[in-house]
Every structure is written in structure tokens, then in C-alpha cells.
C-alpha positions in Angstrom: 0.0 0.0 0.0 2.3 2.3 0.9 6.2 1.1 -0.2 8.7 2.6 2.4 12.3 3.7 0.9 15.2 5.8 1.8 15.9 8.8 -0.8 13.7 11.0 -2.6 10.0 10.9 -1.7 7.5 12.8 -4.6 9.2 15.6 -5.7 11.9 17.4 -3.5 14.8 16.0 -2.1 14.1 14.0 0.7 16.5 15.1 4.1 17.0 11.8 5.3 14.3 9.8 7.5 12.5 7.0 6.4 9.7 8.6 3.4 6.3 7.2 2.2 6.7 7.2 -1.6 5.0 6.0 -4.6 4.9 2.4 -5.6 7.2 3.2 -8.7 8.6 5.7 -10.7 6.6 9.2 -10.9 5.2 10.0 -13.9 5.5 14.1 -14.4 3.1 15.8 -16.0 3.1 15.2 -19.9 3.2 19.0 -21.5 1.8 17.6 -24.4 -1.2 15.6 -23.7 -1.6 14.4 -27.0 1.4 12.3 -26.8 0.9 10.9 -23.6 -1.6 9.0 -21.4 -5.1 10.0 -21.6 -7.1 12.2 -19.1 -9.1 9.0 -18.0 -5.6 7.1 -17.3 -4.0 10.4 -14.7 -7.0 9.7 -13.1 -6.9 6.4 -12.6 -3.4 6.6 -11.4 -3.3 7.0 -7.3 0.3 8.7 -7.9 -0.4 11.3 -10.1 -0.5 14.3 -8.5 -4.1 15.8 -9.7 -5.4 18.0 -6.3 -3.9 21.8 -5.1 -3.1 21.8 -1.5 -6.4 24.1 -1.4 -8.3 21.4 -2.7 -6.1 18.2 -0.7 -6.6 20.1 2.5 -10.7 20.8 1.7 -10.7 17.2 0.9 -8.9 15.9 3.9 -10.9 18.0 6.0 -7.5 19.8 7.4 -5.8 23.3 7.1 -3.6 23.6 4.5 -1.0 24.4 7.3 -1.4 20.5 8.4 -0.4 19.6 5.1 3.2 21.7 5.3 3.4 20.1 8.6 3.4 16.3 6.9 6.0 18.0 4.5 8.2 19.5 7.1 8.1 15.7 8.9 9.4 14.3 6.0 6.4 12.1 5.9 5.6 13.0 2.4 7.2 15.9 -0.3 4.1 16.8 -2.9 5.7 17.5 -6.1 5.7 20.7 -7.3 4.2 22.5 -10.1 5.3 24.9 -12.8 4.6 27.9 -10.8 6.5 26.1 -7.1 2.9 25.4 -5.9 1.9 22.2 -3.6 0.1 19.1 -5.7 -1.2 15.8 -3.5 -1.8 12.8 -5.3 -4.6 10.3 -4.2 -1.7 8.3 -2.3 -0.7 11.2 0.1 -4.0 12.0 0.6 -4.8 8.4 2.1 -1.6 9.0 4.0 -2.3 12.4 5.0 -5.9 11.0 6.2 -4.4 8.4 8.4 -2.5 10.1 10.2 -5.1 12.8 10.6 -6.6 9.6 12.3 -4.0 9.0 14.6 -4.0 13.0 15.5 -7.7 13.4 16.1 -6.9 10.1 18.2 -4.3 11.9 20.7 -1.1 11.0 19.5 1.7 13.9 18.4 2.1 14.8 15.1 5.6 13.3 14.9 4.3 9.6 16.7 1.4 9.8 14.2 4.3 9.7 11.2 6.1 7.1 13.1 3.2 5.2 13.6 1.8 5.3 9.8 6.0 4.2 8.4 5.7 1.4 11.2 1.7 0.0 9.9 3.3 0.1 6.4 6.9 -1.8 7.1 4.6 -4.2 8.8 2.3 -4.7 5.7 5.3 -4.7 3.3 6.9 -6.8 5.5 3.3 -9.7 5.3 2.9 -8.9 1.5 6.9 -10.0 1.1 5.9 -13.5 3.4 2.7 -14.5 1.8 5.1 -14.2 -1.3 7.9 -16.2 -0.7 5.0 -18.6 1.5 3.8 -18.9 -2.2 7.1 -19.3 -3.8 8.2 -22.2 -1.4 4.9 -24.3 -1.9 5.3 -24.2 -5.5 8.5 -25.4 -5.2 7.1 -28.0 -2.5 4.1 -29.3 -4.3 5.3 -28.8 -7.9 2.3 -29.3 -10.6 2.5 -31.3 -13.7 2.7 -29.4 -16.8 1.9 -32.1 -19.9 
């Protein structure tokens, strides 16, 4: 759900800690729309970054200020547009929304980060079991191919 890496997060150069960022390589914006995927496709695509911080933070229910703070904590870096301004994609807004869980629930603002790159090591972590689980019952119980 959401891959954990060291390095760059979306966008700006990440300063270090442990970033949420998307599950591949970001696509920037195509100038040239004619030559690249369609309208219908962006949309589709939970890492394209298709909402304003006006709009992300109207969504999310938050201040736009909340949304500089996620930045600030390194949890997530929106990328940027032409004119330097903020753009969320429908990944960082699920992030952003969990840990506006986490805050409404009490915890600190940095603890609600922590806890959000914890829940998604530990799902990474299952996904990457059931895997090889998979992998070493094939293996196990081989089937015939005639």
C-alpha cells in the first residue's frame, strides 16, 4: 500500500528519514497531452498528483497548514508544479488522512508519522511473506505441466 524507501519521496529531495513514496517511478506531468496518457488514465493513477493543496486540504478536512506540517516531517514531499505550488496525489491524501486519524486520536504529530512508516513496514513486510510462502509451496508441491 504504501512502499517505504530511503531517498527521494514525490518531488523534492528527501532530508533523510524514512519517506512514504510511490509504488514506482513518478510519472511528471506530460506538456503535451496528446502524446501521452489519456485524461481517464491520470486519473486512474493514485500517484499522479491531480489535487492543489487548497483542494487536498478541503478534501482531507484539514488546514492547509497540516499539510506543510506532513512535508516539514518528512512524511511526504508533494511534487511541485510549474509555478512552485503544492500538488497531492490520491496516495498522500490516504496517508495524509491516516495520520489525521492517529491525531484526532491523541497522539503527536511526529508519533502519528512514526506510527503510519511502522503499519506500512509491517504490511510490506506480510505482502513480502505471503510471497515467498507462495514461492516455497510451489517449489514444494510442484504441478505437472503435460
Amino acid at each position: 500500500m504504501f512502499p517505504l524507501r530511503r531517498s527521494k519521496g514525490l518531488g523534492a529531495p528527501r532530508r533523510g528519514l524514512l519517506a512514504l513514496t510511490p509504488r514506482g517511478p513518478v510519472q511528471q506531468p506530460n506538456p503535451h497531452p496528446a502524446a501521452g496518457p489519456s485524461a481517464a488514465d491520470k486519473l486512474d493513477d493514485d500517484d499522479y498528483p491531480a489535487y492543489s493543496m487548497g483542494r487536498a486540504a478541503e478534501i482531507l478536512g484539514v488546514t492547509q497548514a497540516f499539510l506543510r506540517s506532513l512535508d516539514a516531517a518528512q512524511l511526504l514531499t508533494p511534487q511541485r508544479s510549474a509555478g512552485g505550488h503544492r500538488r497531492y496525489s490520491r496516495y498522500q491524501l490516504r496517508i495524509a488522512a491516516r495520520v489525521r486519524e492517529l491525531v484526532d486520536a491523541g497522539n503527536a504529530l511526529d508519533a502519528a508519522c512514526r506510527i503510519v512508516i511502522l503499519e506500512e513496514q509491517l504490511a510490506e513486510a506480510q505482502r513480502r511473506n505471503t510471497e515467498l510462502q507462495h514461492t516455497l509451496d510451489q517449489r514444494n508441491n510442484p504441478t505437472e505441466t503435460t
